[in-house]
C-alpha positions in Angstrom: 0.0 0.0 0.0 1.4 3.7 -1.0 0.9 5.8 1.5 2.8 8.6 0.1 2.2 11.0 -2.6 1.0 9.5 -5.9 2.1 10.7 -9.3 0.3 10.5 -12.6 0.7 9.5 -16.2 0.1 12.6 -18.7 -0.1 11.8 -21.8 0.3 15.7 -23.2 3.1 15.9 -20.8 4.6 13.2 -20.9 8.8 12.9 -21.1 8.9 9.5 -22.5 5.8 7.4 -24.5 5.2 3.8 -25.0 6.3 1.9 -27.8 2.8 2.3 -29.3 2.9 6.4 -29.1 0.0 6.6 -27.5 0.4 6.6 -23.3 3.1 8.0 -21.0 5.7 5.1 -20.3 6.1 6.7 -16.7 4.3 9.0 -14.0 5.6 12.4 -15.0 3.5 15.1 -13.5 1.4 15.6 -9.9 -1.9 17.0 -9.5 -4.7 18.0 -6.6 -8.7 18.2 -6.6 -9.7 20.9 -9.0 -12.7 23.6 -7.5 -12.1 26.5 -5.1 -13.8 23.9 -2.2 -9.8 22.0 -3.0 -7.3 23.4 -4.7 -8.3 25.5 -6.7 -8.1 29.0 -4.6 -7.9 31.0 -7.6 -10.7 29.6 -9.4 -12.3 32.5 -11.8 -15.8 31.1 -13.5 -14.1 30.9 -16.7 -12.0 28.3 -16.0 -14.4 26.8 -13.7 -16.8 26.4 -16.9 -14.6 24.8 -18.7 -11.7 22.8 -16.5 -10.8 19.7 -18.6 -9.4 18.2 -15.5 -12.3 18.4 -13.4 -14.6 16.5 -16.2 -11.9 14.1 -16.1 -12.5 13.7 -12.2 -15.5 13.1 -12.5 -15.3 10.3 -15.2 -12.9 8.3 -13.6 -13.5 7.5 -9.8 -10.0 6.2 -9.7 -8.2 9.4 -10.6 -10.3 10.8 -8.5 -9.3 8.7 -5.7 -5.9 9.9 -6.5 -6.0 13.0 -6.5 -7.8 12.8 -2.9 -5.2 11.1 -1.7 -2.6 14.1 -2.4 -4.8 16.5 -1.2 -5.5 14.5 2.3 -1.7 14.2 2.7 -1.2 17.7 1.6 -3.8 20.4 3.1 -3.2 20.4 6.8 0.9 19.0 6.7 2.9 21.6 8.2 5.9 23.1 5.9 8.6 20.2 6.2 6.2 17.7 6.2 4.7 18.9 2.6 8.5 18.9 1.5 9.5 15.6 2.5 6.6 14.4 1.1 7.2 16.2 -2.6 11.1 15.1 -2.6 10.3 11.8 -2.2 7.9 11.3 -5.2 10.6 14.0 -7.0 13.3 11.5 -6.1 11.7 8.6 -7.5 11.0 10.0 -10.7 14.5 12.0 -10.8 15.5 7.8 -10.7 13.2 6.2 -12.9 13.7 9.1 -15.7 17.7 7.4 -15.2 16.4 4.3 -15.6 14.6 4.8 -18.9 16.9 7.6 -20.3 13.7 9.7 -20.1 13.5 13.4 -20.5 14.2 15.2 -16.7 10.4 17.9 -17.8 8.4 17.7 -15.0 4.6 19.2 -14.7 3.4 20.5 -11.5 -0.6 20.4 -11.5 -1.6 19.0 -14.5 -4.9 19.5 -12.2 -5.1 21.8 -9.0 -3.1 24.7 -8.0 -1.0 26.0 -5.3 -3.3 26.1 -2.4 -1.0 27.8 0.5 2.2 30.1 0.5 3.8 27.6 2.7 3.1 24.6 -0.2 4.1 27.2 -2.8 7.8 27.5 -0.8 7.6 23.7 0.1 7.7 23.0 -4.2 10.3 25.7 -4.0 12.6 24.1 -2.0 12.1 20.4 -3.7 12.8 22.3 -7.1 15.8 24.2 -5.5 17.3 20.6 -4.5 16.4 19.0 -7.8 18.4 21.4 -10.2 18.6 19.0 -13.2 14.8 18.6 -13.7 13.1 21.3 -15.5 9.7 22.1 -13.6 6.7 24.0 -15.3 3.5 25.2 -14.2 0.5 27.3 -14.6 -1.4 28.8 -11.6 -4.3 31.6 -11.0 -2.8 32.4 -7.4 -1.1 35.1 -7.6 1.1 34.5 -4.4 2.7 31.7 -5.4 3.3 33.7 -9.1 5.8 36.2 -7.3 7.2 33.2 -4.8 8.2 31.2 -7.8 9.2 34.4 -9.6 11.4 35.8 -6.5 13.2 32.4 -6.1 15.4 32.8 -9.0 15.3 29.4 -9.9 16.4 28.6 -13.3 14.7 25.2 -13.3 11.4 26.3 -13.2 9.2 27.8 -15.6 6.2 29.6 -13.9 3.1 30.9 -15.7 0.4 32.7 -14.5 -2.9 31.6 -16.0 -5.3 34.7 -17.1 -8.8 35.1 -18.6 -10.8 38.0 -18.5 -12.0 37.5 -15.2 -8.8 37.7 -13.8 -6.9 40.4 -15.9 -6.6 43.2 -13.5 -4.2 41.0 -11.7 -2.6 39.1 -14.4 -1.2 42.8 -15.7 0.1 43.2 -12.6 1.8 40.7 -12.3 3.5 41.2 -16.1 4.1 44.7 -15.1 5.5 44.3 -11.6 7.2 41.4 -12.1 7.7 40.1 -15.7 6.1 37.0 -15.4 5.1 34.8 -18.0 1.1 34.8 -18.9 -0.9 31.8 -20.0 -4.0 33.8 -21.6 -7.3 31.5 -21.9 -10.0 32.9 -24.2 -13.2 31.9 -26.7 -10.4 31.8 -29.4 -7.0 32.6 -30.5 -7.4 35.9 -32.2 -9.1 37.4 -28.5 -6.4 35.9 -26.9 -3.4 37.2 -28.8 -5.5 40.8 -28.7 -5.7 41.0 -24.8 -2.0 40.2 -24.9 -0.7 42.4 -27.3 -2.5 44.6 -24.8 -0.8 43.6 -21.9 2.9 42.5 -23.1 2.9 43.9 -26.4 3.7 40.7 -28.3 0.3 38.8 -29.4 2.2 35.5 -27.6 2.4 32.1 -29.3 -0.8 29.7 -30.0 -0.6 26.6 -28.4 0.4 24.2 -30.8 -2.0 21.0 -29.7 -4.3 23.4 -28.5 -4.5 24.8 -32.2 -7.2 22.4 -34.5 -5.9 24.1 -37.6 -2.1 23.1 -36.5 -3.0 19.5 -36.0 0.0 19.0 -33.2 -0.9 15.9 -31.7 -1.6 15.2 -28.5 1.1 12.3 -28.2 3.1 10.8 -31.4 5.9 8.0 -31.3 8.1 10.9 -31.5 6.7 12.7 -27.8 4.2 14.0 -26.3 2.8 17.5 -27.5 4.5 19.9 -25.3 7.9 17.3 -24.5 8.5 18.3 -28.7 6.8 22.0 -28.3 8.5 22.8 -25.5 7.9 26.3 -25.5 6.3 26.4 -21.6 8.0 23.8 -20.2 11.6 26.3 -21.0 9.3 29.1 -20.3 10.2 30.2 -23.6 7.3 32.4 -24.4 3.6 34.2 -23.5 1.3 31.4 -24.5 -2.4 31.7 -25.9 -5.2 29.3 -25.5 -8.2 28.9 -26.5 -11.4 27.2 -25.3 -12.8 26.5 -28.9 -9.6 25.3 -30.3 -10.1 28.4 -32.8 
């Protein structure tokens, strides 16, 4: 029986597929319970309307389980607790990616968010003592935006995610602090308007986001963003879209 943290297989994430090209050949991201009631503190209704991971919750009673799990382990652990618990799973993927000659990319929250500033310092740290992986993630709270930000950390590329409900503070944040935005809207042309707003570069589509790009999700050559690559090196402002348009 596992009674740490559990990890999960991504297939748009993933650092290394099966044989097949169709699955993740290894757990390669974390995730928490999506909805403000979890998670999710920085839930705006846009994304709540439309969260991809919480229909998938919801579909599957084992992920579900899963995810539960974290969050029971996670949500009331005080600060060295939450990082021994997040180095662990860290090391054993650090090892299997060894193993299997697998990419060292690394998705924090492929569902949830950073729920507390102590949880945000705990990844921090676990990031801090893991400098060959390359971390990414998107969040809506804007706290742990600036404490990724302020760390310095090379390894880590932190976005923060923005839709209109939210845009007041996403500007901020750009203007304060530089950080990188992850605009969601209705389609791509909205999306690269209210960031040429903002940053005053439209950003780049998401390329398996895109249905006129046809970027698949996961190929025998990788999964979508392990060959994009453009947010997991934090290489640029990303757009996407909820119609795929």
């Amino acid at each position: 029986m596992t009674t740490g943290l559990k990890l999960s297989k991504d297939r748009k994430v993933a650092n290394i597929v099966n044989k097949a090209g169709t699955q993740a050949a290894m757990h390669n991201a974390f995730g928490l319970p999506a909805g403000d009631q979890f998670s999710c503190g920085g839930m705006t209704d846009v994304c709540g309307s439309i969260c991809y991971a919480n229909k998938l919750e919801k579909l599957f009673p084992s992920l579900r389980a899963l995810l539960m799990h974290n969050w029971n382990l996670l949500k009331d652990a005080d600060f060295d607790t939450m990082v021994n618990l997040l180095d662990e799973v860290i090391c054993k993927f650090e090892s299997e990616c060894e193993k299997r000659s697998a990419k060292k990319i690394f998705r924090i929250h492929w569902d949830g968010d950073f729920f507390s500033i102590d949880y945000a310092r705990a990844w921090i740290e676990v990031i801090r003592c893991h400098p060959d992986i390359q971390f990414w993630s998107y969040t809506r709270q804007a706290f742990a935006a600036v404490e990724l930000h302020k760390s310095g950390l090379i390894n880590v590329a932190n976005y923060f995610s923005a839709d209109s409900a939210n845009l007041p503070i996403a500007t901020m944040l750009r203007k304060t602090y530089g950080i990188r935005l992850a605009m969601l809207a209705d389609n791509f042309q909205d999306g690269q308007a209210v960031m040429r707003e903002i940053t005053g570069k439209v950003g780049a589509k998401c390329p398996e986001n895109n249905k006129a790009q046809a970027f698949g999700l996961i190929t025998t050559e990788g999964s979508a963003c392990s060959r994009c690559r453009l947010c997991v090196f934090g290489k640029a402002d990303i757009v996407f879209s909820a119609t795929k348009k």
